[in-house]
C-alpha positions as a Markdown table, in Angstrom:
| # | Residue | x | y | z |
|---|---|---|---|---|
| 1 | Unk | 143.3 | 24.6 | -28.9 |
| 2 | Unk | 140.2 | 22.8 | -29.8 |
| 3 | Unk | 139.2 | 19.3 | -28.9 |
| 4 | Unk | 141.9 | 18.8 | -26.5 |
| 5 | Unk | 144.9 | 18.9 | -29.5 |
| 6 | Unk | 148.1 | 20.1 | -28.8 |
| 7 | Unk | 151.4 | 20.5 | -30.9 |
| 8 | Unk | 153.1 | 17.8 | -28.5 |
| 9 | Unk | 150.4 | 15.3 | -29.4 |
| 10 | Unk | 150.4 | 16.2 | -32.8 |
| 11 | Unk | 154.3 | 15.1 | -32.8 |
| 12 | Unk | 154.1 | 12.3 | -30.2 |
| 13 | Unk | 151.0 | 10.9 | -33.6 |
| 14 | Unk | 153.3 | 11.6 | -36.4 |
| 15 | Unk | 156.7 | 10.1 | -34.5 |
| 16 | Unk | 154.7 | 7.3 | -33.8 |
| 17 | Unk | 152.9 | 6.9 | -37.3 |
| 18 | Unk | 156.8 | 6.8 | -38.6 |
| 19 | Unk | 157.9 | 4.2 | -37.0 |
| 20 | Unk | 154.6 | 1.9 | -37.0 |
| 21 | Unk | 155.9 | 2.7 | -41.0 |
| 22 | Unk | 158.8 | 1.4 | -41.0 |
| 23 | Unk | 157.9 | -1.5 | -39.0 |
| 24 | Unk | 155.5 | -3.1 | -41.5 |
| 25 | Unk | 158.2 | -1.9 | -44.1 |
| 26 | Unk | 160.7 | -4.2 | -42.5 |
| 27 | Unk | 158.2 | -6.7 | -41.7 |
| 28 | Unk | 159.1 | -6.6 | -37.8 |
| 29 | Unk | 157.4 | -7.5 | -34.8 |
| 30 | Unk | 154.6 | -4.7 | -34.4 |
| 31 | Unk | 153.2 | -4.0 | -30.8 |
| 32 | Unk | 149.4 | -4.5 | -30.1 |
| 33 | Unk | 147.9 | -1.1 | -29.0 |
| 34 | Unk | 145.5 | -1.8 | -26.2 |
| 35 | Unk | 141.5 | -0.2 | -27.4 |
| 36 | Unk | 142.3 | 2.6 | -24.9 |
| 37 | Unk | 145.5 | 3.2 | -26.3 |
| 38 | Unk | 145.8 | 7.5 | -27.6 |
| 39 | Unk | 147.4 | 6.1 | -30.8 |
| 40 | Unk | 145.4 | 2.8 | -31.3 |
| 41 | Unk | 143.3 | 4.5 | -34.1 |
| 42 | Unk | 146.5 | 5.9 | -35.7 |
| 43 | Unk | 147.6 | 2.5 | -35.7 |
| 44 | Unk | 144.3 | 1.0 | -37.6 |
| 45 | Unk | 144.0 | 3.6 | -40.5 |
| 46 | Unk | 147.5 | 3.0 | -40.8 |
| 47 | Unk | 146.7 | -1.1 | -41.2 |
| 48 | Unk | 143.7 | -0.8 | -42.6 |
| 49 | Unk | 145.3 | 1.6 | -45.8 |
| 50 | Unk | 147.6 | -1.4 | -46.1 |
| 51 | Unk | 145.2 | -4.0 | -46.5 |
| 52 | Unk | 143.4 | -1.5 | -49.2 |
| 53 | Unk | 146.7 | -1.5 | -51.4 |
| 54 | Unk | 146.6 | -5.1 | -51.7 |
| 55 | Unk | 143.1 | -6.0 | -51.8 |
| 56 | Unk | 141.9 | -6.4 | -55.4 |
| 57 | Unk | 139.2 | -4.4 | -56.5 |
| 58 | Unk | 135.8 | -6.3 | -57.6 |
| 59 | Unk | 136.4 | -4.4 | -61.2 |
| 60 | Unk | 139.4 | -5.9 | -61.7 |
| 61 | Unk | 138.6 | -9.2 | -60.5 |
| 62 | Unk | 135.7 | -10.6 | -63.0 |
| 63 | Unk | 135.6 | -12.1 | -66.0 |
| 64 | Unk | 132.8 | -13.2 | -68.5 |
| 65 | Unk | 133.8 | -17.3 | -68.2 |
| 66 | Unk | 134.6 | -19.0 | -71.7 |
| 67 | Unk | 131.7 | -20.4 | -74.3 |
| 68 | Unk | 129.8 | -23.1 | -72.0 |
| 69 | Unk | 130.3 | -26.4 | -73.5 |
| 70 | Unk | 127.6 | -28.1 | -71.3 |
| 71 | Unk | 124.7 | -27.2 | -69.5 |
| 72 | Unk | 126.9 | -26.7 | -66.4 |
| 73 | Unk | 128.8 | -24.3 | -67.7 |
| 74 | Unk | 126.1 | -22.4 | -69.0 |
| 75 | Unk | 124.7 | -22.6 | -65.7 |
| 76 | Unk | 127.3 | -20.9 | -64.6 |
| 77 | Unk | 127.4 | -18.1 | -67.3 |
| 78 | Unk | 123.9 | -17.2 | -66.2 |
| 79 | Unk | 124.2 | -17.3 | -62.1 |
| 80 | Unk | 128.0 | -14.4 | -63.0 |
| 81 | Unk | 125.5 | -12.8 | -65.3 |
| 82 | Unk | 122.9 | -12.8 | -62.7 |
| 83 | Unk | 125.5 | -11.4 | -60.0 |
| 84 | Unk | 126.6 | -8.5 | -62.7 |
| 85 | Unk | 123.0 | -7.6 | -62.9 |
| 86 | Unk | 123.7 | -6.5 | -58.6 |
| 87 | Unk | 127.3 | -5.0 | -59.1 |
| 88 | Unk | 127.1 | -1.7 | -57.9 |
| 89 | Unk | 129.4 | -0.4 | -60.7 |
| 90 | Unk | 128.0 | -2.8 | -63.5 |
| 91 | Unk | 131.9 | -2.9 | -64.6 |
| 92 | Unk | 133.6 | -6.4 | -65.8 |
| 93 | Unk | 137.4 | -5.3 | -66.5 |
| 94 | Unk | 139.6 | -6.4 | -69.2 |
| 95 | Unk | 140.7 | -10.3 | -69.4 |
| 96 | Unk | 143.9 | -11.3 | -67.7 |
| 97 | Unk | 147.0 | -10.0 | -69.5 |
| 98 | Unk | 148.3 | -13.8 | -70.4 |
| 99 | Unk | 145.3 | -14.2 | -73.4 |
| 100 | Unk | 145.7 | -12.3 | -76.5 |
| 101 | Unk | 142.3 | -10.0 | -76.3 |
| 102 | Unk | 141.3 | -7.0 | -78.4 |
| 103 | Unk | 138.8 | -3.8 | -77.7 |
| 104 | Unk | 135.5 | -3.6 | -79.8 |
| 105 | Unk | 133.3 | -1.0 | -79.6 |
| 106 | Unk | 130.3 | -0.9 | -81.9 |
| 107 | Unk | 128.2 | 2.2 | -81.2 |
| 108 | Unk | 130.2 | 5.1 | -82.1 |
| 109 | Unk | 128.8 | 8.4 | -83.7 |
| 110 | Unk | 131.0 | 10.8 | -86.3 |
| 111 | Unk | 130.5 | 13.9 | -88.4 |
| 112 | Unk | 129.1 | 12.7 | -90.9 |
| 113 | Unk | 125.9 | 11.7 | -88.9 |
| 114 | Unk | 123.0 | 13.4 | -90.7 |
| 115 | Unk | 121.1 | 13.8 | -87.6 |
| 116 | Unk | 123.3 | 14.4 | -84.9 |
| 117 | Unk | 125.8 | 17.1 | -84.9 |
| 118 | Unk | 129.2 | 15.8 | -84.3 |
| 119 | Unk | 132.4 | 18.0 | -83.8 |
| 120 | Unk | 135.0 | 15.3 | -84.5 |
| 121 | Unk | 135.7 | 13.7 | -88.2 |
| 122 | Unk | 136.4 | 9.3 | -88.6 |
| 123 | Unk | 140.0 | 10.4 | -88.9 |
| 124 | Unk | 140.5 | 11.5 | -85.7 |
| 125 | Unk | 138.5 | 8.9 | -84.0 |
| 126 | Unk | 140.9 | 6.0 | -86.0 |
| 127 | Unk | 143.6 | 8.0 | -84.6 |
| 128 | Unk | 142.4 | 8.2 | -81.4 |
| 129 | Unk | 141.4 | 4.1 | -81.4 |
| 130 | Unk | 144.9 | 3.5 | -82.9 |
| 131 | Unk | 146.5 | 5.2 | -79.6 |
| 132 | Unk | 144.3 | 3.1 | -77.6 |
| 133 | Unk | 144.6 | 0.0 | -79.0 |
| 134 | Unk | 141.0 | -0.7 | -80.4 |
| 135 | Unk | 141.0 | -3.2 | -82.9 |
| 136 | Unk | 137.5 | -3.3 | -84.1 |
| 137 | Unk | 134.9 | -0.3 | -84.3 |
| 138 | Unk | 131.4 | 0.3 | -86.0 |
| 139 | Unk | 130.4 | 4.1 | -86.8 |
| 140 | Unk | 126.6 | 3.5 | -86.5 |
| 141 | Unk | 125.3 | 6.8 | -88.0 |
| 142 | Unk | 121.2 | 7.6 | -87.2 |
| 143 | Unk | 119.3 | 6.2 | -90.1 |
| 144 | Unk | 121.9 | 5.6 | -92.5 |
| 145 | Unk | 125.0 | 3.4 | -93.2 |
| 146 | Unk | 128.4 | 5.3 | -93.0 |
| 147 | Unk | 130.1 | 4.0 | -96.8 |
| 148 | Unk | 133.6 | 6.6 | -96.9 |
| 149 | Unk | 135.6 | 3.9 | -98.7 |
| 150 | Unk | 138.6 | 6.1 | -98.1 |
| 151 | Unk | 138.2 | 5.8 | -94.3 |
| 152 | Unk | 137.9 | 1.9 | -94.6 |
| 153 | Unk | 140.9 | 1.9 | -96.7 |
| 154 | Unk | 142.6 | 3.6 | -94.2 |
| 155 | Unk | 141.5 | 2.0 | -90.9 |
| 156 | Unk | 142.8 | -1.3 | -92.7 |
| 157 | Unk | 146.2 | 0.4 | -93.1 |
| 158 | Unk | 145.8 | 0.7 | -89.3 |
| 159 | Unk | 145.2 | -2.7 | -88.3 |
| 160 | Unk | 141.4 | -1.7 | -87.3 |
| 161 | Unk | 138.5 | -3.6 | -88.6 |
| 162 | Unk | 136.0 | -1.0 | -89.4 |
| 163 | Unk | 132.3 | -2.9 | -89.7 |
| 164 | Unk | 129.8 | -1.0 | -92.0 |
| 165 | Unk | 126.7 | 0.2 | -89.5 |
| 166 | Unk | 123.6 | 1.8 | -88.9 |
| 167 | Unk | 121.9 | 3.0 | -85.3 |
| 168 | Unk | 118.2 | 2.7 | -87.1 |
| 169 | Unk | 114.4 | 3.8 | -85.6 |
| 170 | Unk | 111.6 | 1.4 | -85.6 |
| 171 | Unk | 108.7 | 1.9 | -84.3 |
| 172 | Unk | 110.2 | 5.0 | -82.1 |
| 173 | Unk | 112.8 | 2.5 | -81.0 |
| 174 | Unk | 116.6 | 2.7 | -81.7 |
| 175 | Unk | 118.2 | -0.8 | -82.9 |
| 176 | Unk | 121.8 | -1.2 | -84.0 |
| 177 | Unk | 122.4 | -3.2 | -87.2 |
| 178 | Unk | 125.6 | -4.4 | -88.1 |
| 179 | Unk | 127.8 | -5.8 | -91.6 |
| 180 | Unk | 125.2 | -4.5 | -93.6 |
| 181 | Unk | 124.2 | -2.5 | -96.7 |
| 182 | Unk | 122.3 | 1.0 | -97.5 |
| 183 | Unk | 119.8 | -1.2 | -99.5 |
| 184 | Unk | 119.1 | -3.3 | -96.9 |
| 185 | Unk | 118.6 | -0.9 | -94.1 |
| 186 | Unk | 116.5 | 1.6 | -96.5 |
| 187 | Unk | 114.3 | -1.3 | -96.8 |
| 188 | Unk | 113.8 | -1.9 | -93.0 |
| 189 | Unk | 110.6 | -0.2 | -91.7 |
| 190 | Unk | 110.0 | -2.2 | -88.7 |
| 191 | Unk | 110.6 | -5.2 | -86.7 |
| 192 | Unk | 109.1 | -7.3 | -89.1 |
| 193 | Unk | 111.0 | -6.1 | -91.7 |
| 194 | Unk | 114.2 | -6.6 | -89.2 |
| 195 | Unk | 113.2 | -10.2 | -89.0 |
| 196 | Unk | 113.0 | -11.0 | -92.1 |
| 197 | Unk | 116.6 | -9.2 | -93.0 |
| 198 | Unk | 118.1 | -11.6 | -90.1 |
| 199 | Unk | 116.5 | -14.7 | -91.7 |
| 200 | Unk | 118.1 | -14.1 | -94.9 |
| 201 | Unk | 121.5 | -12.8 | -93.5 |
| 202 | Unk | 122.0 | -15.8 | -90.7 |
| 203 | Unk | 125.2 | -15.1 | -89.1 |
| 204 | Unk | 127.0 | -12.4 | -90.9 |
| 205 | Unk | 124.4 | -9.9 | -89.3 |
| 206 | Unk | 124.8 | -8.5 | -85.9 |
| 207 | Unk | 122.0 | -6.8 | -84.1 |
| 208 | Unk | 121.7 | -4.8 | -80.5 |
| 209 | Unk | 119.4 | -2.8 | -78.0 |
| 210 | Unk | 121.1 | 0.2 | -77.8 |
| 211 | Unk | 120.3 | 1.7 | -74.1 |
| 212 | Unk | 117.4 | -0.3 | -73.7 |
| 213 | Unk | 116.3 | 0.9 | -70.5 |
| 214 | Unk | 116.6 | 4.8 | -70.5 |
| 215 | Unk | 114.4 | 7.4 | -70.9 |
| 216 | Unk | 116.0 | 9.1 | -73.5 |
| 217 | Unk | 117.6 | 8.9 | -76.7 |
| 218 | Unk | 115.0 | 5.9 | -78.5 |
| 219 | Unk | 114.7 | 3.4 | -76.0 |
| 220 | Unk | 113.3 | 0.5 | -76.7 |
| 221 | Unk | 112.4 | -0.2 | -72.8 |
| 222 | Unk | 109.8 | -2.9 | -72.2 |
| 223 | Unk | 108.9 | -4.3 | -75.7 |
| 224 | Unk | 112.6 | -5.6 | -75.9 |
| 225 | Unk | 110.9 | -8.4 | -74.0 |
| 226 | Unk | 108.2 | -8.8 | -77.0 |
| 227 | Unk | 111.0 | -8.0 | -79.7 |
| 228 | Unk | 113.7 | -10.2 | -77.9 |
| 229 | Unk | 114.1 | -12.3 | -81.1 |
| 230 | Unk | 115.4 | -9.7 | -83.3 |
| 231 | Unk | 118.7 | -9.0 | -81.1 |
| 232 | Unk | 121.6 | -10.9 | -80.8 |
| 233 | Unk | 123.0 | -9.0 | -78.2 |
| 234 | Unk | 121.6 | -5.8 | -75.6 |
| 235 | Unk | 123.9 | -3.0 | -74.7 |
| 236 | Unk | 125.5 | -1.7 | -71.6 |
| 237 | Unk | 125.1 | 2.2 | -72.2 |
| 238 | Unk | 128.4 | 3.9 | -71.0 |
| 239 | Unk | 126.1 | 6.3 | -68.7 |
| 240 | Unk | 125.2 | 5.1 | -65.2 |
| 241 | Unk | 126.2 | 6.4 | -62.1 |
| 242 | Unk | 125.5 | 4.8 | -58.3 |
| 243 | Unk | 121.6 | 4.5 | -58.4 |
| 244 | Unk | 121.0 | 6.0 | -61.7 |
| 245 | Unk | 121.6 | 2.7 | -63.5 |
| 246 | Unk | 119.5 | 1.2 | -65.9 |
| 247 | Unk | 121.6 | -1.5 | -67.2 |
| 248 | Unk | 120.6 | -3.4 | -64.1 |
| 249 | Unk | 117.6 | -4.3 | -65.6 |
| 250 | Unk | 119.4 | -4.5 | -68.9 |
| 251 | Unk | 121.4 | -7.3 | -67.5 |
| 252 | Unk | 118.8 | -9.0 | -66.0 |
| 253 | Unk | 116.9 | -9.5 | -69.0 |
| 254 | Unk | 119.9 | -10.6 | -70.7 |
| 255 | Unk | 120.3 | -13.3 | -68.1 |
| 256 | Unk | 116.9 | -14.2 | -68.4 |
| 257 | Unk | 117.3 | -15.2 | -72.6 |
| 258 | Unk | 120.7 | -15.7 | -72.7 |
| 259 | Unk | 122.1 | -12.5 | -74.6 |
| 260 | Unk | 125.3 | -11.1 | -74.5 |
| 261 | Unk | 125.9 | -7.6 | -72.9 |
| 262 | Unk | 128.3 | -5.5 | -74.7 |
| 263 | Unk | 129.7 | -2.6 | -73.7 |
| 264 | Unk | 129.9 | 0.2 | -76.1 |
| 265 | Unk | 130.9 | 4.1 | -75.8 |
| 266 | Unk | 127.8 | 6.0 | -77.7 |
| 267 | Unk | 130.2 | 8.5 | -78.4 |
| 268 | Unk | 128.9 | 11.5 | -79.7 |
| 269 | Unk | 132.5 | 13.8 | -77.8 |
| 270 | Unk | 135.6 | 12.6 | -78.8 |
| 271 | Unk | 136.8 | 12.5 | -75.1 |
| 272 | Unk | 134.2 | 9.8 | -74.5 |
| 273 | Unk | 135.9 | 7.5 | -76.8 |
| 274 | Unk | 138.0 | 4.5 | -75.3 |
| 275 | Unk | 136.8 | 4.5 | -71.8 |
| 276 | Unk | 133.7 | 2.1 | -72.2 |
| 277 | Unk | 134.4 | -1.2 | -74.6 |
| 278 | Unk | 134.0 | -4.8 | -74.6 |
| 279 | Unk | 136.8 | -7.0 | -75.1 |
| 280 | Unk | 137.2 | -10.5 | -76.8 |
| 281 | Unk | 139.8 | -13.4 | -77.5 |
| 282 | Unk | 141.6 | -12.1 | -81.0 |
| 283 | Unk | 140.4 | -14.2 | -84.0 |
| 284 | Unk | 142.7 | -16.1 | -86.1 |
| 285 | Unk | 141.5 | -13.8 | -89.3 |
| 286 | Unk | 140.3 | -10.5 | -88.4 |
| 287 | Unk | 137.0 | -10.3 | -89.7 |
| 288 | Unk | 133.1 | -9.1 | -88.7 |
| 289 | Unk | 131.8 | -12.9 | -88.8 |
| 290 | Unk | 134.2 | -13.9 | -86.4 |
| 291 | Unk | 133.9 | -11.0 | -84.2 |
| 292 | Unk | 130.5 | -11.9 | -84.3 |
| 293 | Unk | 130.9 | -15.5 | -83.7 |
| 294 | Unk | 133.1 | -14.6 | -80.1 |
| 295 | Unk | 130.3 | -12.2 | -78.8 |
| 296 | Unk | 127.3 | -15.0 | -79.5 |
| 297 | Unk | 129.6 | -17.1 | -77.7 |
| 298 | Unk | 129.7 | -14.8 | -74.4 |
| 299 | Unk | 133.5 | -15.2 | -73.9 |
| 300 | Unk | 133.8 | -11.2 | -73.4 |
| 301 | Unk | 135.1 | -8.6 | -71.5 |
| 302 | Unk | 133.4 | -5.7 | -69.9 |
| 303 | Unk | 134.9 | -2.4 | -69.2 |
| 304 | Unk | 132.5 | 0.3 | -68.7 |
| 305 | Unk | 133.2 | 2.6 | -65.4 |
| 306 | Unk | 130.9 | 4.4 | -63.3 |
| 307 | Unk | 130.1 | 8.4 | -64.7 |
| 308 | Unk | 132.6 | 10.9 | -62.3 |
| 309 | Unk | 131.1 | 14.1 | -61.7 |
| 310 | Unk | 133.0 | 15.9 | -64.4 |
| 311 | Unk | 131.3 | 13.2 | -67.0 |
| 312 | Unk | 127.7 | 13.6 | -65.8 |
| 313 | Unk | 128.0 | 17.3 | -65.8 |
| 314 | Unk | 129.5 | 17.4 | -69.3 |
| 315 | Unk | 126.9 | 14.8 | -70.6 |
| 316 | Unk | 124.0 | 17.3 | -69.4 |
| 317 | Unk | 125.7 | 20.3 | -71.0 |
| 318 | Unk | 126.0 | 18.4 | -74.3 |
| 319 | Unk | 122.8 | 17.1 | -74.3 |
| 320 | Unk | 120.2 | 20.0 | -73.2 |
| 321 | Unk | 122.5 | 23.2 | -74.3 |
| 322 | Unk | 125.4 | 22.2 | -77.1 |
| 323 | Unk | 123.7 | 19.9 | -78.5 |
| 324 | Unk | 120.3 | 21.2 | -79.1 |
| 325 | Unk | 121.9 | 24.1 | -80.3 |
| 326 | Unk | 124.3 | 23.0 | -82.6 |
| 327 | Unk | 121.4 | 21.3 | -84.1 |
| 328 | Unk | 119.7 | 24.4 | -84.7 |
| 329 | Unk | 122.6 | 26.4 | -86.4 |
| 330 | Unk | 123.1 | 23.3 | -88.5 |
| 331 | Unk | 119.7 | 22.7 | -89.9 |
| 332 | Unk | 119.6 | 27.1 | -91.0 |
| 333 | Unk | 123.2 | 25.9 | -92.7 |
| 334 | Unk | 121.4 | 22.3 | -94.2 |
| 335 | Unk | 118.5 | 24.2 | -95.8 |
| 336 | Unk | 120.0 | 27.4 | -96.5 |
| 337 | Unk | 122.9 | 26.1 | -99.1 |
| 338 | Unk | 121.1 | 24.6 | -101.0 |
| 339 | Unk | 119.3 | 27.5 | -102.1 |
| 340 | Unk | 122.2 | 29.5 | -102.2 |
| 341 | Unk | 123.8 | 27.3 | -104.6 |
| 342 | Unk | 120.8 | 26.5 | -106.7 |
| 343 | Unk | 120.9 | 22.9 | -105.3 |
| 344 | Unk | 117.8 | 21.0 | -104.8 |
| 345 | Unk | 117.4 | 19.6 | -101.3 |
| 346 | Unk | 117.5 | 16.1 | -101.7 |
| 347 | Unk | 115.9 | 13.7 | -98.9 |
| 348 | Unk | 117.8 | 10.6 | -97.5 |
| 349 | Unk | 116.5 | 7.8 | -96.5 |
| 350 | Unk | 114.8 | 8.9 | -93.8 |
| 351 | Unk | 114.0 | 12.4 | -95.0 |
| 352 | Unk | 116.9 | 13.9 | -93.5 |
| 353 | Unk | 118.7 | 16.1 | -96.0 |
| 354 | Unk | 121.8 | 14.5 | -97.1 |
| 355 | Unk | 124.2 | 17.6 | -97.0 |
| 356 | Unk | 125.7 | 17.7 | -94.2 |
| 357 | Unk | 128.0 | 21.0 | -93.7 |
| 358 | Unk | 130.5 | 19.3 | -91.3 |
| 359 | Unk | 131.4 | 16.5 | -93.3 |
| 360 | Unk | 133.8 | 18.8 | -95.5 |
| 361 | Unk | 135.8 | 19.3 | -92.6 |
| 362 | Unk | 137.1 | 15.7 | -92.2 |
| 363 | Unk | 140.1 | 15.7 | -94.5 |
| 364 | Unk | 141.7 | 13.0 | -93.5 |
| 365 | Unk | 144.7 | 11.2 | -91.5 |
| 366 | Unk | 146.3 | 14.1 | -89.8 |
């Protein structure tokens, strides 16, 4: 046989990896293998497995620390904020199970988004948060506020807290607006215009920087430094993987002006929903000032795991084939019924038709 292996030494190894087994099981006295020893390295994969199992992974083991109360403490947010920004998997898991905390995620997209085209309804993502045990979500639609009263009603009857949205483009840049109106986002043109709606809203407004950093999808990238003001928090996109990893620098500059990251899906699959989320202390009353109020106050939770293979793959199917051409088959279906119905095409806010075909296909709590 090759490399000197013989079925005799292949049972002396596994008779001896047996009882090295059942040694540490018992907790007995183990012999010291000397270097040259023919089953010292048996013995150290065996050990070193071991030490593995109870060795606590760096994911598991961080935690955003609670609201500073002096300048210490905020010292000390920024200097674990400054160390998230060299994690290699940019991942802060949930709290410790002895504090009542509840998942938030704030950047998800549905159906009835009149730009994208979605395959799943609001019904089955409140069913699908319900099973997970998400407590708060925001369906930020491209360019216009998602108002279904009837899915409200019934994320309510769930126990979810369902915050009225809108993923809006200024100035070619995405921003995420939340707790607010179709008024007031049809009359937000630009950062200015951003400004001024935060100056009249105060608190009850939330804003973010969507995937700040990347080079698709509307980012904002290096002007979030000029625009900085109009944020109250910047986004840790769910898609990074070993060196592609943009929130890096998406956590620095958070460090740098003191800004919340908050971890949101982007969902635009259904499977993607409920792996990536940020977590905070539960509120006394369940509402979107107070949910608001714990994220300014940076005592948070992080969860947002590195891509696997399977999820980078699927992300570049959906995003240069499905996608692309779902979009096409759905603007022929947008423009053609209305002329097949005598309908006029009528423009929404942004001058994106407001019929959307798959919308009729959410019909309710299954």
């Amino acid at each position: 046989m090759p490399f000197g292996i013989r079925p005799s030494n292949v049972r002396v190894c596994h008779s001896t990896t047996r009882a090295f087994r059942v040694l540490m099981r018992e907790n007995l006295p183990q012999p010291a293998p000397s270097r040259n020893s023919p089953f010292a390295f048996t013995f150290i994969l065996t050990r070193a497995r071991n030490r593995n199992r109870n060795r606590r992974p760096i994911e598991q083991a961080r935690e955003y620390p609670p609201s500073p109360s002096s300048s210490v403490a905020g010292e000390q947010e920024l200097r674990e904020r400054d160390l998230l920004a060299r994690l290699p998997h940019m991942q802060i898991s949930s709290p410790s199970a002895d504090r009542d905390w509840i998942k938030v995620d704030l950047h998800i997209h549905t159906l009835d988004d009149p730009k994208d085209v979605i395959d799943y309804s609001a019904h089955q993502l409140l069913e699908r948060a319900r099973t997970l045990g998400f407590r708060v979500l925001a369906i930020t639609l491209h360019d216009a506020v998602f108002d279904r009263p009837e899915v409200f009603a019934d994320a309510a009857t769930m126990g979810i807290l369902l915050i009225p949205a809108a993923e809006v483009r200024l100035c070619g840049a995405d921003v995420i607006v939340l707790n607010v109106t179709a008024e007031e986002i049809a009359d937000v043109k630009n950062f200015d215009d951003l400004r001024r709606l935060r100056d009249r809203r105060g608190i009850s407004i939330f804003t973010i920087a969507p995937h700040p950093f990347y080079f698709l999808g509307g980012s904002i990238g290096s002007r979030l430094l000029e625009e900085i003001d109009c944020f109250d928090a910047i986004e840790l996109c769910h898609f990074h993987k070993g060196l592609l990893d943009p929130n890096r620098r998406a956590a620095k500059v958070a460090s740098r002006f003191g800004k919340p990251l908050v971890a949101t899906s982007d969902a635009h699959q259904l499977h993607a929903f409920g792996r990536h989320y940020t977590s905070i202390p539960r509120p006394a009353q369940l509402t979107a000032e107070n949910v608001f109020a714990a994220l300014r106050a940076g005592r948070i939770g992080l969860t947002s795991p590195p891509c696997s293979f399977v999820d980078l793959t699927s992300a570049i199917y959906f995003i240069f084939l499905a996608h692309p051409f779902r979009r096409r088959r759905n603007k022929k279906r947008r423009f053609a019924a209305p002329k097949a119905f005598g309908v006029k095409n009528r423009p929404s806010l942004k001058g994106t038709p407001v019929l959307n075909p798959n919308r009729k296909r959410d019909t309710g709590v299954g």
